[in-house]
Each structure stands twice: as structure tokens, then as C-alpha cells.
NULONU-414521 format. One record per residue (C-alpha): residue in three letters; y negated, x, z. Coordinates in steps of 0.1 Angstrom, whole numbers, padded with zeros to 4 digits, always signed. Example, Ala and Ser with C-alpha at 12.3 -4.5 7.8 and 13.67 -1.06 7.14 Angstrom:
<nodes>
ALA+0045+0123+0078;SER+0011+0137+0071;
</nodes>
This chain:
<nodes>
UNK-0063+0501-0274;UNK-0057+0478-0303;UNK-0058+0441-0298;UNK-0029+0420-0299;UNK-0028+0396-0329;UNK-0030+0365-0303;UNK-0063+0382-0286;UNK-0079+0386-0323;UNK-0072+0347-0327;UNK-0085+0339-0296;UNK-0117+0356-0301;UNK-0120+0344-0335;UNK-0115+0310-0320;UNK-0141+0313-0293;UNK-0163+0330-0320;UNK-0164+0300-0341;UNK-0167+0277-0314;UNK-0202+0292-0307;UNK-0211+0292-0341;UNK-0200+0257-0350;UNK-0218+0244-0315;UNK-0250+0264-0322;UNK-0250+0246-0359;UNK-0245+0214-0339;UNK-0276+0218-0321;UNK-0295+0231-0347;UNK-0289+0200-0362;UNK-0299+0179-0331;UNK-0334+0166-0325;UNK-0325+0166-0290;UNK-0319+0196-0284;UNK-0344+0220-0258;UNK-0369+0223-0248;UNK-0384+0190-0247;UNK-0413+0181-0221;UNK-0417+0152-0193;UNK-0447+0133-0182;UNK-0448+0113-0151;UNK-0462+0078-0161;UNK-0455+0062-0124;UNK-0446+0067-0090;UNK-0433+0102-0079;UNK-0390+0100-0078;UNK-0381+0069-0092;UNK-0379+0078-0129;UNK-0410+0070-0146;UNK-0416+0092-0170;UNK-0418+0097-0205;UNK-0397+0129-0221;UNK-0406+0139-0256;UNK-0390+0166-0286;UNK-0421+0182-0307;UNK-0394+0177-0332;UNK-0392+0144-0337;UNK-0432+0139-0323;UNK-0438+0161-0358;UNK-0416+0144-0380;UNK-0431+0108-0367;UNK-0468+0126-0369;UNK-0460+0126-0407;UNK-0444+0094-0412;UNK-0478+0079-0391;UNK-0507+0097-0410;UNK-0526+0065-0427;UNK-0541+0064-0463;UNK-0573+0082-0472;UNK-0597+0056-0485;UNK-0610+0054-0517;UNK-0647+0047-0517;UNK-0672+0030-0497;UNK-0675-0002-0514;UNK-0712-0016-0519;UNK-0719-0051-0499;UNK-0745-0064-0516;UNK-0741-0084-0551;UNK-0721-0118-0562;UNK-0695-0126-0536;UNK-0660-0124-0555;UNK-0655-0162-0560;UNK-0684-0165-0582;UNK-0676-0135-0603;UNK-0636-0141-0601;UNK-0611-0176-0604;UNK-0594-0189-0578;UNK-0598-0162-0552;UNK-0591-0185-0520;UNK-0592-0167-0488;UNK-0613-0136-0499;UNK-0639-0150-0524;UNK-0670-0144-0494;UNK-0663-0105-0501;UNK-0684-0088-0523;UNK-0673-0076-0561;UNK-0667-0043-0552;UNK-0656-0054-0516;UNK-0636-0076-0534;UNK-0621-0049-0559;UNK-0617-0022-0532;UNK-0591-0039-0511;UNK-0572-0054-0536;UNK-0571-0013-0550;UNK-0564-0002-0514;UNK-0534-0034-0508;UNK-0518-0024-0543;UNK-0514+0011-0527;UNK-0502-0005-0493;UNK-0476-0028-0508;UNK-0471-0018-0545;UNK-0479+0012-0555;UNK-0451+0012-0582;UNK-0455-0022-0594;UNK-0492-0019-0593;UNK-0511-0053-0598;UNK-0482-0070-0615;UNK-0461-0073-0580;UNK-0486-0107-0573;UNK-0505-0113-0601;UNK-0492-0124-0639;UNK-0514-0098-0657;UNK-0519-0121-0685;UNK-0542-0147-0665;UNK-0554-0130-0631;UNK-0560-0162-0617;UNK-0525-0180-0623;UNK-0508-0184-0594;UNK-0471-0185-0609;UNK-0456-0153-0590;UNK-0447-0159-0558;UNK-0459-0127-0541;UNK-0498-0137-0548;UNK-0489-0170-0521;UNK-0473-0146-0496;UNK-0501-0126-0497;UNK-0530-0150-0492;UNK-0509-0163-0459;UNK-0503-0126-0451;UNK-0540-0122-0452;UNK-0547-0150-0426;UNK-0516-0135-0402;UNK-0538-0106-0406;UNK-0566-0118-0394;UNK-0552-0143-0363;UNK-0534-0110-0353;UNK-0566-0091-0351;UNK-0587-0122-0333;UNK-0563-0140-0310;UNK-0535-0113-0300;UNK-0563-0084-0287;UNK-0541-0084-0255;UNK-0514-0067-0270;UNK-0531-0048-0299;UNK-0564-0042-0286;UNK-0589-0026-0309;UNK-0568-0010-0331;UNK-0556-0037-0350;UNK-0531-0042-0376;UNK-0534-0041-0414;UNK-0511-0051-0442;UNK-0500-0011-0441;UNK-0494-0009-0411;UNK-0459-0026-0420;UNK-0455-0022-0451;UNK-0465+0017-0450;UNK-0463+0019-0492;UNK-0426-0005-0493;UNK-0431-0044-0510;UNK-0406-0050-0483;UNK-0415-0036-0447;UNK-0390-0008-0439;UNK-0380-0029-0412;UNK-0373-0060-0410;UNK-0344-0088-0400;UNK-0328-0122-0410;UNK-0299-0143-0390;UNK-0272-0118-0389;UNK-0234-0133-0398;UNK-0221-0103-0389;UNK-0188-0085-0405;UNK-0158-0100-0412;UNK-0138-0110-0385;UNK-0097-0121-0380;UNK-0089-0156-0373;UNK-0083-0170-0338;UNK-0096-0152-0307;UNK-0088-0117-0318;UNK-0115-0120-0345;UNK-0138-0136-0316;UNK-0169-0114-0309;UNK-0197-0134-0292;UNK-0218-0112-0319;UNK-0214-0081-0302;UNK-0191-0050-0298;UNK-0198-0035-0331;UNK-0220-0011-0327;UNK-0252-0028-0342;UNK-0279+0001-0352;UNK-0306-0027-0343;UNK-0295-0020-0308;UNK-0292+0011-0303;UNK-0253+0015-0316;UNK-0246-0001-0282;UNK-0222-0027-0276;UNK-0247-0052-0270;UNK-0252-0088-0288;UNK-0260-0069-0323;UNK-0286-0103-0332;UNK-0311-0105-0300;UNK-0337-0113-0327;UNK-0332-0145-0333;UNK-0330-0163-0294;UNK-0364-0144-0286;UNK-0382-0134-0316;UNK-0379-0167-0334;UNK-0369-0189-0309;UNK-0384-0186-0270;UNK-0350-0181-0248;UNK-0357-0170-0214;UNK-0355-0130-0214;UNK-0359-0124-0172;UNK-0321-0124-0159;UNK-0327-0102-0125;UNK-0313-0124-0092;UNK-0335-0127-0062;UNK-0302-0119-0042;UNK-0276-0094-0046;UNK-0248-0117-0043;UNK-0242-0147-0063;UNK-0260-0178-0042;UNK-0263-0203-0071;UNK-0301-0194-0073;UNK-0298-0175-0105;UNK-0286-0197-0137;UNK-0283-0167-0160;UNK-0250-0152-0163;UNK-0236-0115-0176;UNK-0234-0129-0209;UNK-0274-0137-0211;UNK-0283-0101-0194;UNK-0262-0085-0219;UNK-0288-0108-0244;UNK-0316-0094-0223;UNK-0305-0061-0227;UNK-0297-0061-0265;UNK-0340-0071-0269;UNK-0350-0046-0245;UNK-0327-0016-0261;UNK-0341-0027-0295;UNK-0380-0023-0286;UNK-0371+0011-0266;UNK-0358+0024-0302;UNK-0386+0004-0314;UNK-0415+0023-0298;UNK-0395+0056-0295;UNK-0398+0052-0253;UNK-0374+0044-0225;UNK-0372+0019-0197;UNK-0392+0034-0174;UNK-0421+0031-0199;UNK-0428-0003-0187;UNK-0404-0004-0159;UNK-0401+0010-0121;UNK-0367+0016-0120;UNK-0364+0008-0084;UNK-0374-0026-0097;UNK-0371-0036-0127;UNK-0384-0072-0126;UNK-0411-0064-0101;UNK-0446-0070-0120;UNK-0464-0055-0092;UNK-0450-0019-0095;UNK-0446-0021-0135;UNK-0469-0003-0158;UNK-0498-0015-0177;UNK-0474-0012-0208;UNK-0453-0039-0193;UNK-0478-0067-0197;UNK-0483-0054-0235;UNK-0450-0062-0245;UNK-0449-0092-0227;UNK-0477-0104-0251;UNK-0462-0083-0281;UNK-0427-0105-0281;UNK-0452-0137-0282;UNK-0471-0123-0312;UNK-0440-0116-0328;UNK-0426-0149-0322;UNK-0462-0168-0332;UNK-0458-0147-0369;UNK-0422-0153-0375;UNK-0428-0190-0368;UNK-0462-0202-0379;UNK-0468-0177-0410;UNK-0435-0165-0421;UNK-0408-0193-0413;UNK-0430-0218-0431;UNK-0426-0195-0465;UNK-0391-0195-0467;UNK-0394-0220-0492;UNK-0414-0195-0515;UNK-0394-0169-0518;UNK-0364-0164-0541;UNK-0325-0161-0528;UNK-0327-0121-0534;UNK-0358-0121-0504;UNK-0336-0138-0476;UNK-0309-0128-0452;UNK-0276-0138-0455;UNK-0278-0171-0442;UNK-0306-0184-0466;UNK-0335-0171-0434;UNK-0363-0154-0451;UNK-0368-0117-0439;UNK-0388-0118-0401;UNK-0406-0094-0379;UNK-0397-0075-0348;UNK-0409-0046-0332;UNK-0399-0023-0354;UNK-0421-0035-0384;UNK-0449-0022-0370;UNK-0440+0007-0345;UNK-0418+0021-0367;UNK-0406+0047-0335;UNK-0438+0053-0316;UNK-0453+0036-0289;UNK-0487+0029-0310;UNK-0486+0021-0348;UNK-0498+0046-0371;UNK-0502+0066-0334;UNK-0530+0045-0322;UNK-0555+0050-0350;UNK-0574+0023-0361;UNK-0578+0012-0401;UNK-0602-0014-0391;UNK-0633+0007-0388;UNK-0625+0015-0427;UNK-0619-0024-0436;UNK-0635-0045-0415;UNK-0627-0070-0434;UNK-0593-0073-0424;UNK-0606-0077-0387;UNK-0620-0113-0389;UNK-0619-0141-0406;UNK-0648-0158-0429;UNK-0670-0175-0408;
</nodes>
């Protein structure tokens, strides 16, 4: 029996319905099968799902640098050999000359030496980016000696941020927002936009600035479940709360229940080790904005700050760049050790 031309149209309908919605989900790192591990107690939500898609496109983007020689120890240190090396002169020569090799590739490996030195006189100190990078040097070592409670033994590096970019992938300044009409029609209270800092949620689209730079109060939760007066925050600061904590989960590629029980969220006791990691993460992140990168605004041109005259800050992002451990957890510092303390 021949179909009717309205059964042909229906089938060539459904047809490419299944087509189109398979190319859809070929295109979707979501898509099955992904796997779960439980990270806390049994039915309340604690676990951790990951794609092998997206853990082997981050593998990639978290591989770190191969090394380029062992450098020799021994010899003149580098500020008797060398002008007006400041924080690095009790390295060796070939110390010396390795890591400035290995933080050209880091930072500049387009611009080569010329991104912070004026090739003319190696010791001048007329472009900008050689001052940045003797304070980014001594925010690397405070990082690695005083904040061990949130990056342990792993440490940080100058790639670690800035993976191979002068400018860290990711980064923020005080955000203006868009445009908005007069009156209380244009009225946002920052949020409602869609902000891909947060998550393209609804939430405030700039929690960067009350708690990264500034120390707001982040815990919101009530002791009570109706309002008694006990509890000064209001819906306005919880959606605040909420805007940080979406941020680190796309951050460090993990949800809630990473650090969280969800049966209670604000309960310390039945939180995860992870928990008391980011507590001390947000103050690192806070310490570097303030002491070491806030004081340079002065240093860098117009065409380095944010829209408001702010130079560019940290958040979580600079360094996890979408997994829970920078660079997955492997350690530089065994390879340059000495970006792991300070001269004595």
C-alpha cells in the first residue's frame, strides 16, 4: 500500500528530528555515559560525576612544560655576573639563565625577552612588565610559603596562570556592566544578564569584587527556618553568596556537593576536607589581589585595566582553569625549586 503524501511528511519529519537531535548530542560534552563517585555520606548527594570527554580535553589543556636542562648550581651567583638583578641575583648563572628561558616560555613566548626587558640595555628598567615581574616573583614565593593550607605541596608557578598568555586567560576587573535604560527599568542590582563568570545564571554577574578584593561576609544560612531577626543577611546577599560559589564550581570544574553535604550546607562538621581548602583559597586570593596586585595599578598602562581604571585581578579561575587541582595536581616545584622559597 502506498503511503499517503501526509504519512511521507510525517516520517520525513520524525526522521529528521532524530537526525538533527542525534547531531545535537554529538555535539554535547554532556552527553552519556559519564561516571559518579561517592565523595560523602551514602544518599545525600555527595558525589562527584565526570565526562571522559571533557576530563580528556582538560588532560590536554593541564599537561605542564617539559624542562629544558638541568641548570648547574655552582659558579658566580647572577648579581655578580649580571646588573641590577634584585630579587633573583642569589641564583646561580645558569640557574639564573634557565628560568628566565623557562618564564619567557611561561609568559612570552612570542615576544620573547623584549615583553620585560629593553633589549638594548638588559638592566634598564624602563618597561613596565620587568616591575610586574619581580613583585610577581615574591607573590610567588609567599604563595608557596605561607598559603600551604590551601595549595599544599604542589605549589604554584608563574605558569600555572599564565599557561603560555602575557595576560592569564582568566582574569577580572570591576565590571560596569552593559548599558542600561534610564530610571528603574534600566535598574539591575548587577544581575539578570546572564554573566558567563557565573555560570550564565541570573545571579549578581560581579561577586568578585565584595569577596575577592574586598572581605564581605560570604555565610548567609539562618539558624531558624523562619525569619526571627537572628539572621542580618537578606535574599539579596545569598543571591551574592551564590553568584561566588557558582563561579568556583565552574572554576574547579566540581559541583556543590564537592565541599558541601547537601543536607547541610553550612554545617562544617559533615563538610568535606575540600571545604576548608577553599575557605583558605578565597583568603589567598584576596591576600594577592590586595597586597601584590592592587598596589601595581599604578604601573600599568590604561590598555592593562578594566573598565573602571582597576588593574586586571585574580580569582579562581586563574589558576584552576576547570579542574579541581591546577595543572591536575602535578607539581613544577620539584623542577624549580627556586620558585618554592624565598632567599634566605
Amino acid at each position: 500500500m502506498k503511503q499517503s503524501l501526509s504519512q511521507t511528511g510525517r516520517a520525513l519529519t520524525a526522521t529528521a528530528a532524530i537526525a538533527l537531535g542525534a547531531l545535537v548530542l554529538a555535539g554535547c560534552w554532556e552527553r552519556p555515559p559519564t561516571k559518579s563517585e561517592q565523595q560523602g555520606y551514602r544518599g545525600v548527594g555527595m558525589e562527584e560525576v565526570e565526562n571522559p570527554r571533557i576530563e580528556r580535553k582538560l588532560a590536554k589543556l593541564n599537561q605542564i612544560p617539559e624542562v629544558p636542562y638541568e641548570p648547574d648550581l655552582e659558579g658566580p651567583r647572577a648579581s655578580e655576573v649580571y646588573e641590577n638583578v634584585q630579587v633573583l641575583g642569589h641564583l646561580s648563572e645558569d640557574q639564573f639563565n634557565r628560568l628566565m628561558l623557562s618564564i619567557t616560555e611561561w609568559v612570552s613566548p612570542e615576544a620573547g625577552c623584549a615583553y620585560c626587558h629593553n633589549e638594548e640595555n638588559l638592566a634598564d628598567d624602563s618597561v613596565y612588565t620587568k616591575i610586574v615581574t619581580r613583585r610577581m616573583l615574591q607573590m610567588n614565593w609567599n604563595i608557596n610559603e605561607q598559603w600551604q593550607d590551601h595549595v599544599a605541596d604542589v605549589g604554584v608557578t608563574c605558569y600555572t596562570c599564565h599557561r603560555g598568555n602575557p595576560v592569564p586567560q582568566y582574569v577580572w576587573a570591576i565590571d560596569p556592566g552593559p548599558r542600561a535604560a534610564r530610571g528603574s527599568v534600566g535598574y539591575r542590582n548587577q544581575q539578570n544578564i546572564a554573566a558567563e563568570d557565573v555560570g550564565l545564571t541570573s545571579m549578581p554577574y560581579d561577586p568578585f569584587e565584595p569577596f575577592l578584593a574586598e572581605a564581605e561576609p560570604i555565610r548567609v544560612a539562618s539558624d531558624s527556618a523562619l525569619p526571627d531577626g537572628s539572621n542580618p543577611a537578606d535574599i539579596q546577599q545569598t543571591e551574592w553568596t551564590y553568584s561566588l560559589m557558582v563561579h568556583m564550581s565552574v572554576a574547579l570544574g566540581e559541583n556543590c556537593t564537592a565541599c558541601h553535604n547537601s543536607r547541610a550546607f553550612r554545617n562544617w562538621d559533615q563538610s568535606s576536607p575540600k571545604r576548608t581548602t577553599a575557605w583558605y583559597g578565597i583568603r589567598m586570593v584576596r591576600d594577592i589581589n590586595n597586597d601584590y596586585i592592587e598596589p601595581l595599578n599604578p604601573v600599568f598602562p590604561d590598555d592593562r585595566k578594566g573598565p573602571m581604571g582597576d588593574v586586571l585581578k585574580t580569582n579562581c579561575a586563574t589558576c584552576h582553569q576547570g579542574v579541581g587541582k591546577p595543572l591536575n595536581g602535578v607539581s613544577m616545584l620539584n623542577d624549580y625549586p627556586e620558585l618554592a622559597t624565598a632567599p634566605n
